[in-house]
Structure formats: C-alpha cells, structure tokens
DSSP file (Angstrom, degrees, kcal/mol; ACC not computed):
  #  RESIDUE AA STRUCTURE BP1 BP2  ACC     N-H-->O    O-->H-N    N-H-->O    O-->H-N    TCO  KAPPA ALPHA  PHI   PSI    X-CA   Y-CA   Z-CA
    1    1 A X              0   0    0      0, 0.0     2,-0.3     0, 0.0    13,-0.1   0.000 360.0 360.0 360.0 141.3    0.0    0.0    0.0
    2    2 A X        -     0   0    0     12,-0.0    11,-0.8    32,-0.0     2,-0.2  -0.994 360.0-139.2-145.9 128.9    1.2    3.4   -1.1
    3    3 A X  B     -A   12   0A   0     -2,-0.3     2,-0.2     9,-0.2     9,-0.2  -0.573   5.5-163.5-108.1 154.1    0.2    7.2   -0.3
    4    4 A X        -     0   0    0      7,-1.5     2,-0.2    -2,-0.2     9,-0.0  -0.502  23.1-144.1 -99.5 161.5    0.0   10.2   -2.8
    5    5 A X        +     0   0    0     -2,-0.2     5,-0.3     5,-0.1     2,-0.2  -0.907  24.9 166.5-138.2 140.5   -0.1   13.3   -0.9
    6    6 A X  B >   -D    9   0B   0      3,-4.0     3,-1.3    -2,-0.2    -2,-0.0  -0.812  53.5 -93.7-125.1 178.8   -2.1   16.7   -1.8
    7    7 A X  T 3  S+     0   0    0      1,-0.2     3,-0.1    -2,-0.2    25,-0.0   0.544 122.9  32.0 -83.1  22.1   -2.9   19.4   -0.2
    8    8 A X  T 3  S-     0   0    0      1,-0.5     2,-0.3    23,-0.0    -1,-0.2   0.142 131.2 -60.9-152.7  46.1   -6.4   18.2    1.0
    9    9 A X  B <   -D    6   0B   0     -3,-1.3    -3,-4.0    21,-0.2    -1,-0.5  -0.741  53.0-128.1 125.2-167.1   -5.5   14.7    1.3
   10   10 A X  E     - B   0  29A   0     19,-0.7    19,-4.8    -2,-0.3     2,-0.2  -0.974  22.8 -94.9-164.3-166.4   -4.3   12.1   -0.9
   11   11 A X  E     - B   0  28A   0     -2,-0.4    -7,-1.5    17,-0.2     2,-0.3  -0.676  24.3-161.1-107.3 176.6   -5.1    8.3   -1.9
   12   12 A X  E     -AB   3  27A   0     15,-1.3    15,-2.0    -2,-0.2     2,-0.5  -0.953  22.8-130.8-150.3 144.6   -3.5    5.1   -0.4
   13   13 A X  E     + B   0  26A   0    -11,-0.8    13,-0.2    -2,-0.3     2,-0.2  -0.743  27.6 172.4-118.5 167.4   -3.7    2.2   -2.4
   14   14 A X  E     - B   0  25A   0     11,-5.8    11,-0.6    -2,-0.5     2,-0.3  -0.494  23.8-123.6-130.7-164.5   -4.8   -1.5   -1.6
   15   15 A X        -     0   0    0     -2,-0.2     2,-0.8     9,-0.2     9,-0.2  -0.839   8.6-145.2-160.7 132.5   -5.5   -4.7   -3.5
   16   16 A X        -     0   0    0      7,-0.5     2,-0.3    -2,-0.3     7,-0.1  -0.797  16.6-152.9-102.2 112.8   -8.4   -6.5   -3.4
   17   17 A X        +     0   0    0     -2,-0.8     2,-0.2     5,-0.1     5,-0.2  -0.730  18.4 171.6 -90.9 150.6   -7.6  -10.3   -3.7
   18   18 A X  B >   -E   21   0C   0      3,-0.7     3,-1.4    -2,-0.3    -2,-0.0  -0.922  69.6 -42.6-148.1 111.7  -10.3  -12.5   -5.2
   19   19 A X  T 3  S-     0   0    0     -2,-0.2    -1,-0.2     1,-0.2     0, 0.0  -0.505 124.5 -27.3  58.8-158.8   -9.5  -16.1   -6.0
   20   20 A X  T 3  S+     0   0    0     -3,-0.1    -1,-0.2     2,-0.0    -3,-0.0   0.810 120.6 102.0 -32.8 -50.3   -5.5  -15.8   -7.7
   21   21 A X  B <   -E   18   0C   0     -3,-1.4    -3,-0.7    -4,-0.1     2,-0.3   0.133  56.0-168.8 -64.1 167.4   -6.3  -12.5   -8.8
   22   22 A X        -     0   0    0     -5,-0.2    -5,-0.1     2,-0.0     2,-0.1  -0.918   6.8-169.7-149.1 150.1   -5.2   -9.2   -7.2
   23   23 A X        -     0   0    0     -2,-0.3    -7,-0.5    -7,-0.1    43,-0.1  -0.548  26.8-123.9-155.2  85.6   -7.1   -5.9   -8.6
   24   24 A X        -     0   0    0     -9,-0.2    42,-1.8    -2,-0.1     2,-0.2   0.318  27.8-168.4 -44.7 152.3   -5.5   -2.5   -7.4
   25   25 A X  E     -Bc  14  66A   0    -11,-0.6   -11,-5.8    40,-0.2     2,-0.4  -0.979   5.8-155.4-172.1 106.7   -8.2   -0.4   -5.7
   26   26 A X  E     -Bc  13  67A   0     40,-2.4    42,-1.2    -2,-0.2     2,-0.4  -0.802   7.5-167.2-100.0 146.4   -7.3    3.4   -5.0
   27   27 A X  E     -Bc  12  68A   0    -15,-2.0   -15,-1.3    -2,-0.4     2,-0.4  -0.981  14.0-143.2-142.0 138.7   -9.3    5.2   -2.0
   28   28 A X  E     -Bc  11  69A   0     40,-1.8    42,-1.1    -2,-0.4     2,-0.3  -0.734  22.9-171.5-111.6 146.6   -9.0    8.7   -1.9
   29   29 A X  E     -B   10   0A   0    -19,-4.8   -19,-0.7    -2,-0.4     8,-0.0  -0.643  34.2-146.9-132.5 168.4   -8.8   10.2    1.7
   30   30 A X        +     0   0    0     -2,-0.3   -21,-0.2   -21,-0.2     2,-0.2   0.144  65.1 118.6-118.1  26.1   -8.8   14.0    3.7
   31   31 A X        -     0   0    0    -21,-0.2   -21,-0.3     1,-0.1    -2,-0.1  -0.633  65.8-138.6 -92.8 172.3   -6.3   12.6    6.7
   32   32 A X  S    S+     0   0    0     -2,-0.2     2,-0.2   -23,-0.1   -23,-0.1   0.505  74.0  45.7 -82.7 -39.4   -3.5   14.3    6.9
   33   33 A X  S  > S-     0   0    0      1,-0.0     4,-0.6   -23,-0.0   -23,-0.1  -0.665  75.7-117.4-124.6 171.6   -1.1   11.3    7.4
   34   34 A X  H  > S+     0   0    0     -2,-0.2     4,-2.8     2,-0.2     3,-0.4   0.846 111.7  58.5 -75.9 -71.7   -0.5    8.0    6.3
   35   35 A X  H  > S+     0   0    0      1,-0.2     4,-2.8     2,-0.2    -1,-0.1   0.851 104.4  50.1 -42.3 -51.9   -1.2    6.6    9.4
   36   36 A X  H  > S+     0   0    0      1,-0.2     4,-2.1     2,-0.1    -1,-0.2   0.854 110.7  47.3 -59.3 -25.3   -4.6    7.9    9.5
   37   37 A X  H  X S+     0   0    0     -4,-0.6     4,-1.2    -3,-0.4    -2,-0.2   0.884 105.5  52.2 -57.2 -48.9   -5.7    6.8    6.3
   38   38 A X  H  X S+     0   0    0     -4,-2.8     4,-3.8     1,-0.2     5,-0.2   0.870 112.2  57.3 -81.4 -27.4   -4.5    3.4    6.4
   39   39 A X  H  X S+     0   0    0     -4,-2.8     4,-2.1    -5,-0.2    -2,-0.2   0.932 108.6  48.1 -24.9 -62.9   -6.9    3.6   10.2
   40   40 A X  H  < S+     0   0    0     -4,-2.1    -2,-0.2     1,-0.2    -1,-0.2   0.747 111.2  48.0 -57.6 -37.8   -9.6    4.5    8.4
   41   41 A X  H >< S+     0   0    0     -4,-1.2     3,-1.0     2,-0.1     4,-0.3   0.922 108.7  48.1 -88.4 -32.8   -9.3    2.0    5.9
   42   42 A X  H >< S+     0   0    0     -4,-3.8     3,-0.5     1,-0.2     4,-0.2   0.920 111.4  52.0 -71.4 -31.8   -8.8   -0.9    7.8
   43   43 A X  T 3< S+     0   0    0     -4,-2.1    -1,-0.2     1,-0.2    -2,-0.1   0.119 119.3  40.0 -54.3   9.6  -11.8    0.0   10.2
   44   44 A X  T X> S+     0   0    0     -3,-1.0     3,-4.1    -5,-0.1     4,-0.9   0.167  84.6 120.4-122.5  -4.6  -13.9    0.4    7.0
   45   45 A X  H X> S+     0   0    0     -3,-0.5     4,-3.6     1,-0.3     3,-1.0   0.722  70.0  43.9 -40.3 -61.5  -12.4   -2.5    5.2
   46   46 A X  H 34 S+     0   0    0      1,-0.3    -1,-0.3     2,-0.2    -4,-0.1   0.375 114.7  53.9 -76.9   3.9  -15.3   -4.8    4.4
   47   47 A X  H X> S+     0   0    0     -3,-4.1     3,-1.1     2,-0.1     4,-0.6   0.901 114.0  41.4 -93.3 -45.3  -17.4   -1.7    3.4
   48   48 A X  H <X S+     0   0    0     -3,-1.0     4,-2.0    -4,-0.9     3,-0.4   0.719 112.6  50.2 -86.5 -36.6  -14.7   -0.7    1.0
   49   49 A X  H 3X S+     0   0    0     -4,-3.6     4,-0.6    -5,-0.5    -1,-0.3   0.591 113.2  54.3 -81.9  -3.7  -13.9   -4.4   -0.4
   50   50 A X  H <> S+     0   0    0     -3,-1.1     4,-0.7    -5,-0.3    -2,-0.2   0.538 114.4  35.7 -89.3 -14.0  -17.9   -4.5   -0.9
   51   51 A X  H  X S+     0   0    0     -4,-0.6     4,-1.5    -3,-0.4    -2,-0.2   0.830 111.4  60.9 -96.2 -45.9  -18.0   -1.4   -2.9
   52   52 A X  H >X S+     0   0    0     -4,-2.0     3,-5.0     1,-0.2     4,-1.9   0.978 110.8  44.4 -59.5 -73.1  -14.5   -2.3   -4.6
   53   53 A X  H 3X S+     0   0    0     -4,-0.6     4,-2.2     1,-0.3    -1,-0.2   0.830 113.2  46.9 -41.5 -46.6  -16.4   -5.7   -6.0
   54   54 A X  H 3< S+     0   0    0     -4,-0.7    -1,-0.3     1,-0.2    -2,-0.2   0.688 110.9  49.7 -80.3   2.0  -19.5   -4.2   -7.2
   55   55 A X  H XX>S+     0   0    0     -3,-5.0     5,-2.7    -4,-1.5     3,-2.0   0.887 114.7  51.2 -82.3 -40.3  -17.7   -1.4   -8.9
   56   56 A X  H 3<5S+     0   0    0     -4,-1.9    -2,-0.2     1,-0.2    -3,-0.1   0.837 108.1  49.0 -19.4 -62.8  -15.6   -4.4  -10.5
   57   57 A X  T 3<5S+     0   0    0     -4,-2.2    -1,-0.2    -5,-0.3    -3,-0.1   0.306 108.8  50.3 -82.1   3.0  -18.2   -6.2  -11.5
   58   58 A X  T <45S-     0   0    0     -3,-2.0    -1,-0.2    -5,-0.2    -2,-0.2   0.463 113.5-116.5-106.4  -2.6  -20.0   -3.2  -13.3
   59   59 A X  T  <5 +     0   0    0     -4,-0.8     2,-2.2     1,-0.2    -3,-0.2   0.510  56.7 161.7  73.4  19.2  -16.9   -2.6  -14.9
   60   60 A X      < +     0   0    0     -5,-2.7     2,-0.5    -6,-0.2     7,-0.4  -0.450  15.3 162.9 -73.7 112.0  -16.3    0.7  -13.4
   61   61 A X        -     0   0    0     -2,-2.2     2,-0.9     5,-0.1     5,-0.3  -0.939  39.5-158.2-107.4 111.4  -12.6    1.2  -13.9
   62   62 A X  B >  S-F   65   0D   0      3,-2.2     3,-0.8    -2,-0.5     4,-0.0  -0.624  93.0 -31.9 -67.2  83.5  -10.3    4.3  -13.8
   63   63 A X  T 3  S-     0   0    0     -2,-0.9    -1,-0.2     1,-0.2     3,-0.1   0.961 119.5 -50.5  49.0  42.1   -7.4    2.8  -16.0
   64   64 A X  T 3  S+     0   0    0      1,-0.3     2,-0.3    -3,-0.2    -1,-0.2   0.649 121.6 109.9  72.7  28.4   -7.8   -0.4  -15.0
   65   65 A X  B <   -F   62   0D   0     -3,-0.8    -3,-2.2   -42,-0.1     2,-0.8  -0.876  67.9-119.7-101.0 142.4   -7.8    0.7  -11.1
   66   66 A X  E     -c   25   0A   0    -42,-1.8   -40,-2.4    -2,-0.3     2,-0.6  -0.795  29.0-158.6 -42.4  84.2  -10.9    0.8   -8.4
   67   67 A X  E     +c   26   0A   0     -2,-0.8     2,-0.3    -7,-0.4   -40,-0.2  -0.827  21.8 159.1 -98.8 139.4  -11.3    4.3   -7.4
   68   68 A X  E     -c   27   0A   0    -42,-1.2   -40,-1.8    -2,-0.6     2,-0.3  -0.796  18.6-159.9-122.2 155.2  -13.3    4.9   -3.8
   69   69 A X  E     -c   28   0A   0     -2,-0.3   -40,-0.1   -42,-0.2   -58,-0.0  -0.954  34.9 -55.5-150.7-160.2  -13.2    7.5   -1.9
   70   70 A X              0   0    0    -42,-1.1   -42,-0.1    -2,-0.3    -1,-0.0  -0.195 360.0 360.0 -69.7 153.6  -14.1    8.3    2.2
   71   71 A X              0   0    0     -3,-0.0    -1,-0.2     0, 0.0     0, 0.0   0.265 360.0 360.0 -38.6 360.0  -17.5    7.4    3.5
C-alpha cells in the first residue's frame, strides 16, 4: 500500500484479492497522514472491499484501477 499526498489529502492504495487474482483499488482520503488513512481504511475495510467488487463487476474502472473514496 502506497500514499500520494495533496494538499487536502491524498489516496493510499490497496488490493483486493479474489481467488489468484489481485485488482489495485485506490481510495482517496482527507487525513493528513499516512497513518490515519490506512486507520480509516482498515476500520472500513469490508465496506470498501464490498464497494470495490460491485464497482468491479459493473466494470467501473479508472485505468484499470478501483477508485473509492471516504465514506
């Protein structure tokens, strides 16, 4: 997992494993740090790996990423 930074947040990225496969899955966030982000996302996970799959499976793709962002 790896953070961007801007000035009014940034993204951190994940992977969402299914079966073999792995399918990079950006979530774009308003912490401040690294450390908060990846908080937020692991206390969200299973909402965010439930969103990641049905965006999968509708085919939305940004360049062949998952983009999310915060609750």
């Amino acid at each position: 997992m790896r953070r961007a930074r801007s000035e009014r947040g940034g993204t951190i990225t994940f992977f969402l494993a299914f079966g073999a496969d792995r399918q990079m899955c950006r979530l774009a966030t308003t912490f401040s740090t690294e450390k908060q982000a990846f908080s937020y996302l692991h206390k969200h996970r299973t909402e965010f790996e439930r969103m990641a799959r049905a965006r999968l499976a509708s085919g939305e793709l940004e360049h062949g990423v998952v983009v999310l962002s915060m609750l």
